[in-house]
C-alpha positions as CSV (number, residue, x, y, z in Angstrom):
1,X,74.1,66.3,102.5
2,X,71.1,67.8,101.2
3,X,71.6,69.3,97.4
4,X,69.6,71.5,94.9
5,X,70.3,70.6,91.0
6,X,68.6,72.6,87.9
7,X,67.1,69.4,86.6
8,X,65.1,71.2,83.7
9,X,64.8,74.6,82.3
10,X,61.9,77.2,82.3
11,X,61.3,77.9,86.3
12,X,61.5,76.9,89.9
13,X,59.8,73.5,89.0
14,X,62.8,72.4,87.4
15,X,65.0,72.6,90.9
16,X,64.8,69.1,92.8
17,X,67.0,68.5,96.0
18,X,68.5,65.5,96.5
19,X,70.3,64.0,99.0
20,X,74.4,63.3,98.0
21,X,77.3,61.7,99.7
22,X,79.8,64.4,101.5
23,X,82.6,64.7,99.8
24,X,86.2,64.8,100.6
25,X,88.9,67.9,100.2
26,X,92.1,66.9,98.2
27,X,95.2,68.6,98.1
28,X,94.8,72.4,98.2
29,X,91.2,71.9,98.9
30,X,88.8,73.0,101.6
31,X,85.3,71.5,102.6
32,X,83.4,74.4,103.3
33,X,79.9,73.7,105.6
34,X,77.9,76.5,103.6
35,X,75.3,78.2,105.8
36,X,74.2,80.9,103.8
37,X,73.9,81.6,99.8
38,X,72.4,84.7,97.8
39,X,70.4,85.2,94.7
40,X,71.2,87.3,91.7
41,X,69.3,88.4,88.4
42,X,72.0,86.0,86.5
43,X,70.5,82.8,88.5
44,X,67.0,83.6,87.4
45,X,69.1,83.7,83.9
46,X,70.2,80.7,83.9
47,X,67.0,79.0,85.3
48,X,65.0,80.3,82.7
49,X,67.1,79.1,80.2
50,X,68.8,82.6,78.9
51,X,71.6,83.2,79.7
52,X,74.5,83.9,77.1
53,X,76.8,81.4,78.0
54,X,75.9,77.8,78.2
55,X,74.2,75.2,81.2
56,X,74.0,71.9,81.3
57,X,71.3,70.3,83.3
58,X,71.8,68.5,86.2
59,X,74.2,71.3,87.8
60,X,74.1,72.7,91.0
61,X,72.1,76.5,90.9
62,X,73.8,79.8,93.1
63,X,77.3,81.8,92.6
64,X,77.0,82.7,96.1
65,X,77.8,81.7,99.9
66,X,79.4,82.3,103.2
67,X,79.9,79.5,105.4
68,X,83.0,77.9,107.7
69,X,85.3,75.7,107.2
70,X,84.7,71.8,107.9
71,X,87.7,70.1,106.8
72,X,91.1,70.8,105.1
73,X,93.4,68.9,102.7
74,X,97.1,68.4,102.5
75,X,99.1,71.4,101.8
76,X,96.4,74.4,102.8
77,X,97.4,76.8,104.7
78,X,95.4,79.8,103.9
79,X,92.9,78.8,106.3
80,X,92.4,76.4,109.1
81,X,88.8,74.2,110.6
82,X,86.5,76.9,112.0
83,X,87.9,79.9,109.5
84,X,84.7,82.0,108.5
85,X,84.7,82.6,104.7
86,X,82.9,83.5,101.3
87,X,84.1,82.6,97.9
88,X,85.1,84.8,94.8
89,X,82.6,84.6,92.1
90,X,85.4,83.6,89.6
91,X,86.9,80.5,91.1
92,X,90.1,81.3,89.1
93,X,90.8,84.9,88.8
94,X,92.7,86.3,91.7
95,X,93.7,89.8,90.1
96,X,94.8,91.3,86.9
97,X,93.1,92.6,84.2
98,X,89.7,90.6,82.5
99,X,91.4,89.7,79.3
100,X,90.4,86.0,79.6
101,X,86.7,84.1,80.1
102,X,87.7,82.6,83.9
103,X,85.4,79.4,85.3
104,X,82.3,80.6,86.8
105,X,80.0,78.7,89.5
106,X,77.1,77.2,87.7
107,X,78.6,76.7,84.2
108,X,81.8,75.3,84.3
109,X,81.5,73.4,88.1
110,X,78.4,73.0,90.4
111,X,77.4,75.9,92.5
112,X,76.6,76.7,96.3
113,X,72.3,76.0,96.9
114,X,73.9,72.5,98.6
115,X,74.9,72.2,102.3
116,X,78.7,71.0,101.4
117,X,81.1,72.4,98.8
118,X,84.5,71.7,98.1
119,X,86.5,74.4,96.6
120,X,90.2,75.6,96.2
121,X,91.4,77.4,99.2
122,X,92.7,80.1,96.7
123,X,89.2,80.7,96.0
124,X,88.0,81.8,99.6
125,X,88.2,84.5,101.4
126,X,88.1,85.1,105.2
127,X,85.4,87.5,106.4
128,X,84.6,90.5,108.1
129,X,84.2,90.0,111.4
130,X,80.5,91.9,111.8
131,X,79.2,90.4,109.1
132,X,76.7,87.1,109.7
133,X,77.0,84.6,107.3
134,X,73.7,85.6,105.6
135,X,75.2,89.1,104.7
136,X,78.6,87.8,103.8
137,X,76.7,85.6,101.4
138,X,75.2,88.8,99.6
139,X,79.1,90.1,99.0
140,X,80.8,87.7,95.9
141,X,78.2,89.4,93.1
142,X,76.3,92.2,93.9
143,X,78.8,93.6,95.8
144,X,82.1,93.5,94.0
145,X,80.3,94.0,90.8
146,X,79.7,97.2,92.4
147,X,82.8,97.9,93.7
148,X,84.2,97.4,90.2
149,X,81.6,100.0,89.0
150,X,82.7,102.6,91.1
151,X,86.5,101.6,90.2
152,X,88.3,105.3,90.3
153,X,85.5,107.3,91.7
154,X,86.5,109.1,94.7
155,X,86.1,112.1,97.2
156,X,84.0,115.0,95.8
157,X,82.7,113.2,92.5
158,X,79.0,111.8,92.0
159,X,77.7,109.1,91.3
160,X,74.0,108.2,89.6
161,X,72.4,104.7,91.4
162,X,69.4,103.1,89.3
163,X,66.6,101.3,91.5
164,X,67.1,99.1,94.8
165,X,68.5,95.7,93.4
166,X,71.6,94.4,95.7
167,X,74.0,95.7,92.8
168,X,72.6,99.6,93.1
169,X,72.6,99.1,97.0
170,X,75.9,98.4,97.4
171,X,77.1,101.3,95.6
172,X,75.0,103.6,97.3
173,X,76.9,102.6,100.3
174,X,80.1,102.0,98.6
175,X,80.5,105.5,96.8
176,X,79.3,107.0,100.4
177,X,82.5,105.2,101.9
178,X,84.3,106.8,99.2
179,X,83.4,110.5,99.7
180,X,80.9,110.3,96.5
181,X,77.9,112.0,96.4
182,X,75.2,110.1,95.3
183,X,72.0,110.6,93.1
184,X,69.7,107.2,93.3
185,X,66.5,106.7,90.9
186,X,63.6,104.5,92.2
187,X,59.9,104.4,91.8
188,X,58.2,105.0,95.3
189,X,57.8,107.3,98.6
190,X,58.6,104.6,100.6
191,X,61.9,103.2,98.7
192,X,63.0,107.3,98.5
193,X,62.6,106.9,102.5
194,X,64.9,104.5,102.4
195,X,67.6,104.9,99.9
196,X,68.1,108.7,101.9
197,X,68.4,106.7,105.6
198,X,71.2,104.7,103.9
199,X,73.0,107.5,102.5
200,X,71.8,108.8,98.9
201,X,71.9,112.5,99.1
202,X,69.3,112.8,96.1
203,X,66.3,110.4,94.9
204,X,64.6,110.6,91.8
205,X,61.2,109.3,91.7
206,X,61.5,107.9,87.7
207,X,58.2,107.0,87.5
208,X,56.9,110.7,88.2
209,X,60.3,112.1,86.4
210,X,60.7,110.0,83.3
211,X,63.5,112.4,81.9
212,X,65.1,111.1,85.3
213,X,68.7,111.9,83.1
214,X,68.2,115.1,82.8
215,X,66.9,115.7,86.3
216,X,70.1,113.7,87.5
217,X,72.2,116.8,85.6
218,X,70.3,119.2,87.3
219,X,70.9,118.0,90.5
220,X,74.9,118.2,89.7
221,X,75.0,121.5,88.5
222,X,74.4,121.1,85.3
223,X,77.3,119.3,84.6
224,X,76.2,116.0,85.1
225,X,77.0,113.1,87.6
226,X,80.8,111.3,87.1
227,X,79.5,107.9,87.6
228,X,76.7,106.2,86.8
229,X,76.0,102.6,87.6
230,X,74.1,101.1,84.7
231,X,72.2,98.4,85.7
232,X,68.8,98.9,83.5
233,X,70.6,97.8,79.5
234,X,69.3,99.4,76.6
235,X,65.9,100.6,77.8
236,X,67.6,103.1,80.5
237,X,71.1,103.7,79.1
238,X,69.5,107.1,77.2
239,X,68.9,108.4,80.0
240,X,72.1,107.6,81.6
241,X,74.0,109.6,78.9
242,X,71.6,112.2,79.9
243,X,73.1,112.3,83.0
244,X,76.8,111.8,82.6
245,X,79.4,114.4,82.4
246,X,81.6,115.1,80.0
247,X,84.0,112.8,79.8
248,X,83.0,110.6,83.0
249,X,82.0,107.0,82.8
250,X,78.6,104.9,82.4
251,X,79.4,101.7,84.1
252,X,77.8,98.9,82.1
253,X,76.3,96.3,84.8
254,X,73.0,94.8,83.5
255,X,70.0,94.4,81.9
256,X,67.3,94.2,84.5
257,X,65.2,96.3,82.1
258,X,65.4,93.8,79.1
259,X,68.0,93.7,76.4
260,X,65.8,95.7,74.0
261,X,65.6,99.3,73.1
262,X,67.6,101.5,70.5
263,X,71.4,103.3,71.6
264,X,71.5,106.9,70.1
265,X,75.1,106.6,68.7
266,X,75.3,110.2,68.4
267,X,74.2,110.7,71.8
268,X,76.9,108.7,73.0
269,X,79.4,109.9,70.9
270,X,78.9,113.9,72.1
271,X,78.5,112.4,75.7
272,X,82.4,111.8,75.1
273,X,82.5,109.2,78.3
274,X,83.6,106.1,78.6
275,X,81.2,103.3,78.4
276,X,82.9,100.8,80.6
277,X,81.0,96.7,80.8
278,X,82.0,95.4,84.6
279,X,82.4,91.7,84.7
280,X,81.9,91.6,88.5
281,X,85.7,91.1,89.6
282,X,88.8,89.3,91.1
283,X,89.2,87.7,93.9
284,X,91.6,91.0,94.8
285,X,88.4,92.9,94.4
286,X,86.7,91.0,96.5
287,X,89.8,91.5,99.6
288,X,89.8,94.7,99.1
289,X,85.9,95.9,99.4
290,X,85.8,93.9,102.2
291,X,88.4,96.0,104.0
292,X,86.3,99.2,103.1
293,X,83.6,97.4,104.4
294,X,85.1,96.5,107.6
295,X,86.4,99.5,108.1
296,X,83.1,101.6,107.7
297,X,81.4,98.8,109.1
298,X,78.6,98.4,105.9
299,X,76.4,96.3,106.7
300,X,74.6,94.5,103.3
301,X,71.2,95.3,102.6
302,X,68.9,92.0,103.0
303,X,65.4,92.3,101.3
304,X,64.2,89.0,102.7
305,X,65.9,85.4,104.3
306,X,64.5,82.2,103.3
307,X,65.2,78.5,104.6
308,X,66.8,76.0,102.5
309,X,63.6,73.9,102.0
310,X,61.8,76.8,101.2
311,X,64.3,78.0,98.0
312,X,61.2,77.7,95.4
313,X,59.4,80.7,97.1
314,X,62.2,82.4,97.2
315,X,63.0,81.7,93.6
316,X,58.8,83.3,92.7
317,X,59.8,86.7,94.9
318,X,63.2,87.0,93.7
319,X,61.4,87.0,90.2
320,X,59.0,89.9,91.1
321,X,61.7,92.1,91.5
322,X,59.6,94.1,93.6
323,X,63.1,94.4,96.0
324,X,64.9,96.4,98.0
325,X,67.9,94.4,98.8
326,X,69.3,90.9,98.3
327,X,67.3,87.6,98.6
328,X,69.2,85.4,100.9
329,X,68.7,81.6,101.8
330,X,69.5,79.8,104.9
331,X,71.3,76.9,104.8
């Protein structure tokens, strides 16, 4: 089997593929042909040599996949040769609350950018059945982390989206499944166009708006949105508190902005929401967005599809993050 490993830090140049023997499942294990993987900010992280927790070289890149079932080993029973499925991001947290660091793909055990994987079958799950494998591959980050994000919002509330990144996507489509209404930010005509054919009942242009915050309050009343998925860090978060009600929630996602700028403490303080950091989320997550996304048939938004021998390029326009949607690579 053909394999990608991180062999040095600093960019694409350090990925070399390989080819490797295919291994075997043991005992509670599945060999899973993987035919699709997906990229998120956190692999461009870790490639560049970033991210907070530490890499070792020579590991396998990408948290992500969707692929079918090649083999089983002894005592499996969760699913059988043929089964369709995509793994939890955390290969050891099935439910319950985050009060422990679980394994993660990448930095405690090789990832998915290879053609084989074996895994624990407790780390699978079966997908929807209108999903491709290239969509399904888009669901184990992006979309559970915003699933989590939107934890407790429901019919009637609103919800404030920032950009077009997979994580901001999803909960567009998410919190419309819900019964949310939802505010989305962005920065051009043609990405407004697009946010409002997939169901965001308001965009603000940020560029042309730059109190986008305040804007975001008007929109809602002037009481401000319930929600809002915070995927910008420091540099957008004023803005955010801006937005949010009193007493709702800034869901704390990321820093695709950068991690520097100042927090008004004050600001936050008379906000009197809850500032709430997602950790993307349980394999029980994962089951249950899929069901909402079976049963309102979501289909993932895909920004672009690469092939397998062609992951370097996809590596230089995931990096531009001039995207509307997930990169995704074909295995």
């Amino acid at each position: 089997m053909r394999s990608y490993r991180i062999e040095q830090f600093g960019g694409p140049e350090g990925l070399t593929a390989g080819q490797e023997p295919v291994p075997l499942p043991g005992a509670g294990q599945v060999l899973v042909r993987i035919r699709a993987s997906s990229m998120n900010f956190r692999d461009m992280a870790i490639l560049a040599g970033w991210y907070p927790l530490p890499v070792k070289p020579g590991v396998v890149p990408l948290s992500d996949a969707a692929g079918e079932v090649e083999a089983v080993g002894s005592g499996v029973s969760r699913f059988k040769v043929g089964d369709r499925v995509v793994n939890s991001f955390f290969p050891n947290w099935f439910g319950g609350t985050f009060n422990s660091m679980p394994q993660q793909y990448v930095v405690d055990q090789d990832g998915w950018l290879t053609e084989y994987k074996i895994v624990d079958a407790e780390a699978l799950v079966a997908l929807p059945e209108h999903l491709s494998f290239e969509e399904a591959a888009t669901l184990p980050c992006a979309g559970v982390t915003a699933w989590s994000a939107l934890a407790g919002v429901g019919a009637g509330d609103t919800v404030l989206t920032q950009g077009t990144g997979g994580v901001s996507l999803f909960a567009v489509q998410l919190a419309k499944a819900l019964g949310a209404r939802v505010i989305a930010t962005t920065s051009s005509t043609e990405k407004a166009d697009r946010l409002l054919a997939l169901g965001a009942d308001h965009v603000i242009d940020y560029r042309a708006t730059p109190d986008w915050g305040s804007k975001a309050r008007e929109l809602s009343n002037g009481k401000g949105v319930d929600r809002v998925v915070e995927v910008g860090g420091p540099d957008t978060l004023g803005q955010s508190i801006k937005a949010v009600a009193l007493g709702g929630q800034v869901a704390l996602v990321g820093v695709l902005a950068g991690v520097a700028g100042n927090i008004d403490f004050m600001s936050m303080f008379m906000s009197q929401a809850s500032f709430r950091p997602v950790a993307v989320g349980s394999r029980r997550d994962l089951e249950d967005m899929i069901r909402v996304i079976a049963q309102h048939n979501i289909r993932p938004v895909i920004d672009s599809t690469y092939a397998f021998d062609d992951i370097k390029a996809a590596w230089v326009h995931f990096s531009e993050r001039k995207l509307f949607g997930k990169v995704v690579i074909r295995h």
